[in-house]
C-alpha positions as a Markdown table, in Angstrom:
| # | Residue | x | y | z |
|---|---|---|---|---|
| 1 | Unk | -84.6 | 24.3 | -62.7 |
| 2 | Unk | -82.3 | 21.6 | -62.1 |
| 3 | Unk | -81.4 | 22.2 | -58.9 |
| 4 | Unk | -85.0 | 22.0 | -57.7 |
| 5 | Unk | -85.3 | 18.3 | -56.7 |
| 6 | Unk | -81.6 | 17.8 | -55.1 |
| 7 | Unk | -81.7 | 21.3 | -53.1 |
| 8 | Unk | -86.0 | 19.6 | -51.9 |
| 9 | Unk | -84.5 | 16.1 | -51.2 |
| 10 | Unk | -81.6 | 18.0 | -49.2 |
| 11 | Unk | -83.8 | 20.3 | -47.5 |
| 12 | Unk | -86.3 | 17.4 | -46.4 |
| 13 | Unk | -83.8 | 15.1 | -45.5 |
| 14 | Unk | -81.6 | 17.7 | -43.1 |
| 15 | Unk | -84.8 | 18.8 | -41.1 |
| 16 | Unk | -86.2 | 15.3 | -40.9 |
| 17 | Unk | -83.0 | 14.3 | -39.3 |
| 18 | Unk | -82.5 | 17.2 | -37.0 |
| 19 | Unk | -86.0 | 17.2 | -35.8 |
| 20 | Unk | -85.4 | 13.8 | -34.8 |
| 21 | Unk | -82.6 | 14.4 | -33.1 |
| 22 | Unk | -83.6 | 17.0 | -31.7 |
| 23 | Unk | -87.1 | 15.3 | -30.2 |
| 24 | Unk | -84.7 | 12.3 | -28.7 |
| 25 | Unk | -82.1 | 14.6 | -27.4 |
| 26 | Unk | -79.5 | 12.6 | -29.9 |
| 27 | Unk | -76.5 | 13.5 | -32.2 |
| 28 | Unk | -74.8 | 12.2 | -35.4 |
| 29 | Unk | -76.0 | 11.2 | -37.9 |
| 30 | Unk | -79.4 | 10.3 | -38.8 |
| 31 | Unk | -79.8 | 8.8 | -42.5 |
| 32 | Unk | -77.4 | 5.7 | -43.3 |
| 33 | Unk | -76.1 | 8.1 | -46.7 |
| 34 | Unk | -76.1 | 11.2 | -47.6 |
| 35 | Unk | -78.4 | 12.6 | -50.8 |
| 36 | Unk | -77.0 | 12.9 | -54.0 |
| 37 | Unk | -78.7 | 12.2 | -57.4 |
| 38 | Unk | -77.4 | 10.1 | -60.2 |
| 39 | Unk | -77.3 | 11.6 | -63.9 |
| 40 | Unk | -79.1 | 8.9 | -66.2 |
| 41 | Unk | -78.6 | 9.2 | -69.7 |
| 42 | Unk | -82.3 | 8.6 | -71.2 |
| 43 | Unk | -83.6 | 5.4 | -73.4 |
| 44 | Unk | -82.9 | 2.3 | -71.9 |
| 45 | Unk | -80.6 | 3.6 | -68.7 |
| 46 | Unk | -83.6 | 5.0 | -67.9 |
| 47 | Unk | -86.0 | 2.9 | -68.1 |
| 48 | Unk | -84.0 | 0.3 | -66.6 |
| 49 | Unk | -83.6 | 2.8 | -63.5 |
| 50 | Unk | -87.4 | 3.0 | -63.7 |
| 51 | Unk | -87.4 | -0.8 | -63.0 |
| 52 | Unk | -85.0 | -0.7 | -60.7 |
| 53 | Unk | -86.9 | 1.9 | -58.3 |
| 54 | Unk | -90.1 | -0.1 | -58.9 |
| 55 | Unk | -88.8 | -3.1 | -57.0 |
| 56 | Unk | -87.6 | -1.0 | -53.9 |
| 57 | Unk | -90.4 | -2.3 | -52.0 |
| 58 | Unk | -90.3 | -5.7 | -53.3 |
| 59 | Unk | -86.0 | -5.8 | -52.3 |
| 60 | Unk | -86.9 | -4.2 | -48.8 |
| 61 | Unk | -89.8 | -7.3 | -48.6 |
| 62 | Unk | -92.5 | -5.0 | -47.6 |
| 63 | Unk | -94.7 | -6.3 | -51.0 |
| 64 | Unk | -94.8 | -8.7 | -53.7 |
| 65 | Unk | -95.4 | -6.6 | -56.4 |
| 66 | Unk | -94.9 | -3.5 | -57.4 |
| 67 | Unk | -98.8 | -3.2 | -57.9 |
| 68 | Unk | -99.5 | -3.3 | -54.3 |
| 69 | Unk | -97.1 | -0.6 | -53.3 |
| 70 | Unk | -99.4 | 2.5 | -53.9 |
| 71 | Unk | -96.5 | 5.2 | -53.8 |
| 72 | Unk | -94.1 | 3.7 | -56.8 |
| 73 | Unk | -94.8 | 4.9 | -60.2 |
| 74 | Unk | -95.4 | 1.6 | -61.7 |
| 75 | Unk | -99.2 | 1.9 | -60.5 |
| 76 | Unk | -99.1 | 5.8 | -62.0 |
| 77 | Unk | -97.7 | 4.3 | -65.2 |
| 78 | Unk | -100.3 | 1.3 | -65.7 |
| 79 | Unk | -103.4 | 3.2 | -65.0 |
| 80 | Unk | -102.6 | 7.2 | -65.5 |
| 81 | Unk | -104.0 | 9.4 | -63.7 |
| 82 | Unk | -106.8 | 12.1 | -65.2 |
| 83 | Unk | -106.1 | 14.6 | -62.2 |
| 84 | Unk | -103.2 | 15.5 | -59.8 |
| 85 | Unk | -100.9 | 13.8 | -62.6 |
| 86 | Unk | -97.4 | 13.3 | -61.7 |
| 87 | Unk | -95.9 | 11.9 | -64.4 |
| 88 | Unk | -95.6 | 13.8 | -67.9 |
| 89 | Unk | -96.7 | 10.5 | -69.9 |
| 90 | Unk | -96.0 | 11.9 | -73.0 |
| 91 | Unk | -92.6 | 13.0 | -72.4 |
| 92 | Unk | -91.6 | 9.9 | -70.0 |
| 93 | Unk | -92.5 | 8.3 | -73.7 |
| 94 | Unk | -90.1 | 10.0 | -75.5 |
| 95 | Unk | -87.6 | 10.1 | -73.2 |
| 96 | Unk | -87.6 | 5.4 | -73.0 |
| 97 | Unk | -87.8 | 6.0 | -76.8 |
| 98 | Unk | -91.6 | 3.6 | -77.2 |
| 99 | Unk | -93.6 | 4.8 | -80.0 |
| 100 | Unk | -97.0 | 5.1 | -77.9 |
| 101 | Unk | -98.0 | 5.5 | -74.1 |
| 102 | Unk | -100.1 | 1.9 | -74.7 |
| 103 | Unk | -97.4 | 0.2 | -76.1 |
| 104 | Unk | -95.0 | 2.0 | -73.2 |
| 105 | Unk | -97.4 | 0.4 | -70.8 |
| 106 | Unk | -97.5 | -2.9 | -71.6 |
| 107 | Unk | -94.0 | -3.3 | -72.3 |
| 108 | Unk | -93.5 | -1.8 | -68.4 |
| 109 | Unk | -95.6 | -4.3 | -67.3 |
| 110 | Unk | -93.6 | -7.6 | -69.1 |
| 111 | Unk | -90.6 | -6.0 | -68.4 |
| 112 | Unk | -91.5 | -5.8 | -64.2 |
| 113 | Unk | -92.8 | -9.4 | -64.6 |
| 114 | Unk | -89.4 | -10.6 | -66.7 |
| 115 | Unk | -87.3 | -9.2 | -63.4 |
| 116 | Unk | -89.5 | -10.8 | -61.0 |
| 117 | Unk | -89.5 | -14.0 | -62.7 |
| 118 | Unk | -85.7 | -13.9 | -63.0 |
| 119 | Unk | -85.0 | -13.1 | -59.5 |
| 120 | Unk | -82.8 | -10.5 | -60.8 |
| 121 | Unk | -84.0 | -8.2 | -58.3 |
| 122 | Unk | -81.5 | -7.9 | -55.7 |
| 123 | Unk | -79.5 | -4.3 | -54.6 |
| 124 | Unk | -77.8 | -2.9 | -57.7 |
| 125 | Unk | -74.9 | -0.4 | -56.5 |
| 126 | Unk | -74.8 | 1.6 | -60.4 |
| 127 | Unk | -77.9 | 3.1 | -59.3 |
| 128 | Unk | -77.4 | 4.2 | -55.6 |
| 129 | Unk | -73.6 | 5.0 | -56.0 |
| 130 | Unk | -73.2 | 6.4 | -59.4 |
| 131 | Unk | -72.4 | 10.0 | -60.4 |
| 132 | Unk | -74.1 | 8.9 | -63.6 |
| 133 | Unk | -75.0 | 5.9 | -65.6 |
| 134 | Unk | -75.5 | 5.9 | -69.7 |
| 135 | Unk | -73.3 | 4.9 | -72.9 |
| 136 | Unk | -70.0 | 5.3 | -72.6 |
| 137 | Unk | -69.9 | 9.2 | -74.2 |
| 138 | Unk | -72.9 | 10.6 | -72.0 |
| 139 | Unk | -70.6 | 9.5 | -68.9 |
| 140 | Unk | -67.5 | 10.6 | -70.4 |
| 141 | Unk | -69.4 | 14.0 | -71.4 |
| 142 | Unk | -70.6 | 14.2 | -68.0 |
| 143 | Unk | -67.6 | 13.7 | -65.9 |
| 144 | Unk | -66.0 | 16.0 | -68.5 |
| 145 | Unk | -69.0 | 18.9 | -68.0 |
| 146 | Unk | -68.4 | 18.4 | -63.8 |
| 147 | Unk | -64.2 | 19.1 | -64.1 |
| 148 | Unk | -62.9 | 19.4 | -61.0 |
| 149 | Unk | -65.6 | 18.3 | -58.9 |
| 150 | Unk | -65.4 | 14.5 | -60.3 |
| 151 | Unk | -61.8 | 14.5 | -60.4 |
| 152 | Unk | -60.0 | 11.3 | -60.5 |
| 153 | Unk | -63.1 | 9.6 | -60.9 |
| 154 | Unk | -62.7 | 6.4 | -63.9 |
| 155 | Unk | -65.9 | 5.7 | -65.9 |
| 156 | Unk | -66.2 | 1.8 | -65.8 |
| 157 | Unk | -68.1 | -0.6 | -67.5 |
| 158 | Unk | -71.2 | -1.8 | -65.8 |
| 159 | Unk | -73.6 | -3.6 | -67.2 |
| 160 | Unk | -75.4 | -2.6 | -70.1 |
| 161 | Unk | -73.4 | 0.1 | -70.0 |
| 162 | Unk | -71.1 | 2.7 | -68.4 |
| 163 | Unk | -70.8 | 4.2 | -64.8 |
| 164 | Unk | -69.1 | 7.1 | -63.2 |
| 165 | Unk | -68.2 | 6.5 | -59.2 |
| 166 | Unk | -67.5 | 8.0 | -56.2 |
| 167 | Unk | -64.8 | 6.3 | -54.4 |
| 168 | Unk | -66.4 | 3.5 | -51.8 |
| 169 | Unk | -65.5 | 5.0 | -48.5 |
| 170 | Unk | -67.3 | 3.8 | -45.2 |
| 171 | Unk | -69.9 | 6.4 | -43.7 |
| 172 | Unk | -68.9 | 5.9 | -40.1 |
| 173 | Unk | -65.0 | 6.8 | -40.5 |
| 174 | Unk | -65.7 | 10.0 | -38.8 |
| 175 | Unk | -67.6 | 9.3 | -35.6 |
| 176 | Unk | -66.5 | 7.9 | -32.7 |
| 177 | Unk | -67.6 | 4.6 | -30.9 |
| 178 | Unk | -70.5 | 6.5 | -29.5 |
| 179 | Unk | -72.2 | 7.2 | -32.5 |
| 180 | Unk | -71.6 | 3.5 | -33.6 |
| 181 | Unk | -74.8 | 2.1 | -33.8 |
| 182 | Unk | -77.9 | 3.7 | -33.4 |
| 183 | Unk | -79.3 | 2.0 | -29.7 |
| 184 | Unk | -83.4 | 1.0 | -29.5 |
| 185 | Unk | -83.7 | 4.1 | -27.3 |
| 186 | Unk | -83.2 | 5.8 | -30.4 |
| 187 | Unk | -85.3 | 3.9 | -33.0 |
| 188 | Unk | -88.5 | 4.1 | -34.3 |
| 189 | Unk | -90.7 | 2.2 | -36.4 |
| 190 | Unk | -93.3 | 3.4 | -38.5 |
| 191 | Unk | -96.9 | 1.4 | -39.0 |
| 192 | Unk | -97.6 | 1.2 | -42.9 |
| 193 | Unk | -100.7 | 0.4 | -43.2 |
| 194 | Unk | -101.6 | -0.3 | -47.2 |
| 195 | Unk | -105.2 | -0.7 | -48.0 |
């Protein structure tokens, strides 16, 4: 079902937050953004949004590589796994449009070393702030499949290709000056500890 990762993401997200809040005695809110999930037409959107999540860790300066983050999916897709699998190889195949998993693989691994080399990696808004991404139809069918809840939204070039946005509007608008900033009393740091 569709729904099934959005309505999980939402679900973990709202309890995280209120447990937190609730364990520091704090209101407002708790993540920077809400959840919301970004249509991506497959081929080479996706892929390239595959790349793009692969160097989260590498943007946030936590590693060097992708390889020595052990929760992204570039170390899934280099060496697949023969239990607990999480990835459908054969249909993530299809789906980037490479002939073989093999050829998928090594191509995945040039193509991580080509961003890293080109210090292209920085913060790329079409994937955190998109209704979709894709050709120009897949957007245009898209925002034409979601009437009334994309309204006024313009599909814009972006790219390689097209984008649909939400207007930019600042998070904070509606709090008040005491849920400005979130003070050390209320911060906590986790220890990531990567073997």
């Amino acid at each position: 079902d569709r729904g099934v990762i959005p309505k999980s993401i939402k679900l973990v997200a709202g309890r995280t937050g209120q447990e937190y809040n609730q364990r520091k005695n704090r209101k407002g809110a708790f993540w920077e953004d809400r959840y919301h999930a970004t249509a991506v037409e497959e081929g080479e959107h996706l892929l390239r949004c595959l790349l793009y999540i692969d160097l989260n860790m590498i943007r946030a300066g936590v590693v060097n590589h992708p390889s020595m983050w052990p929760f992204c999916g570039y170390n899934e897709i280099q060496k697949p796994r023969k239990k607990n699998i999480l990835i459908n190889y054969e249909k993530l195949r299809r789906l980037v449009g490479i002939e073989s998993y093999d050829s998928m693989r090594v191509h995945y691994k040039g193509w991580i070393e080509e961003y890293l080399g080109s210090q292209e990696t920085g913060r790329d808004d079409k994937w955190t702030s998109s209704i979709a991404v894709g050709s120009k139809i897949f957007v245009e069918n898209l925002k034409s499949a979601l009437i009334g809840s994309v309204s006024g939204r313009k599909v814009k070039a972006a790219g390689e290709g097209y984008q649909l946005r939400e207007p930019s509007v600042p998070y904070k608008v509606n709090f008040d000056v005491k849920n400005d900033d979130i003070g050390p009393e209320n911060r906590h740091f986790w220890d990531i500890i990567i073997d």
